[in-house]
N, C-alpha and C positions, 0 to 999 in steps of 0.2 A: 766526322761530319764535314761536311763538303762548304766553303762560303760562297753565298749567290754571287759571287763574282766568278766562281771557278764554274757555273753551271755555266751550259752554252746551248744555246739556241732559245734564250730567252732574251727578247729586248728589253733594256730598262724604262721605267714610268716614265710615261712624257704627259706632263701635264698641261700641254698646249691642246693635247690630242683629246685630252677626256672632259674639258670643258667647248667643247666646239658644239654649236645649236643645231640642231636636228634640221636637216629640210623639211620647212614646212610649203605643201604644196597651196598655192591658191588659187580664185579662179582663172587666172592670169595663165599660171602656167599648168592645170592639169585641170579633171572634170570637177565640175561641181557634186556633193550630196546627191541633189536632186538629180542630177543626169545620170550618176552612177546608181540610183538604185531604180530609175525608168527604166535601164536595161536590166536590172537584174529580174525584174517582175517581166517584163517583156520575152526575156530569157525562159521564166518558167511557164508564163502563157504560151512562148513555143512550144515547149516541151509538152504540155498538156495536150495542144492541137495533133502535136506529131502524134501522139499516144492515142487520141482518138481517133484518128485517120487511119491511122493501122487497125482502131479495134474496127470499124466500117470495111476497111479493105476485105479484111478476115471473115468477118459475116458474111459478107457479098461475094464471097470466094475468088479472090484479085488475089490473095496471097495464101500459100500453105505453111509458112514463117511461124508454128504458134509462139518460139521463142524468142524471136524478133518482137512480137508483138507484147509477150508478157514483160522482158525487158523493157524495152518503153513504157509500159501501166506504171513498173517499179521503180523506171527514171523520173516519171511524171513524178510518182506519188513520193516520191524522197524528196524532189525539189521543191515542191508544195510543201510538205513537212516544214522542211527546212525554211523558208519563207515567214510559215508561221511562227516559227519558235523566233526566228528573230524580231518579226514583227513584237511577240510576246516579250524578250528584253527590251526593245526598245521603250513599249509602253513602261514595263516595271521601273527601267533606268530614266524616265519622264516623272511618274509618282515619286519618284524614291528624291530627287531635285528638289522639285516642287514642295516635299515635307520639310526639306533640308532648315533651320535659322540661318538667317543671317544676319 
């Protein structure tokens, strides 16, 4: 059996390295909460608008795309999903706080 000193391409602990504080961003230097989730909801009301513009196009005969078209319903409708369910942790992870003693 081999001693970690003979293994190689392993560097040894440094423990300067593994106590070092994480960046934390603030609103100084990156978005805030609020701004970062404005765009995500923004994000998915585009994505709705596009999906409905295409379903209009399609009816009104402007595109023969039908899979161009059902892609977007299914981009629409995953990112809405998605939206929700987070929406949905958020709340639980607010109740769940909120029960918390202290």
């Amino acid at each position: 059996m081999s001693s970690p000193i003979e293994l190689k391409g392993i560097k040894p602990f440094e423990l300067e390295t593994s106590l070092r504080r994480p960046e934390v961003r603030t609103a100084d230097t990156g978005d805030s909460f609020g701004n970062m989730l404005a765009r995500a909801v923004s994000s998915v009301d585009q994505t709705m608008k596009t999906s409905e513009q295409g379903i209009q196009d399609f009816v009104a005969g402007n595109t023969e795309n039908v899979h161009e078209v059902m892609i977007n319903m299914q981009r629409a409708q995953l990112s809405f999903q998605l939206m929700v369910e987070m929406r949905n942790k958020a709340i639980e992870t607010y109740q769940e706080i909120s029960r918390m003693q202290i």
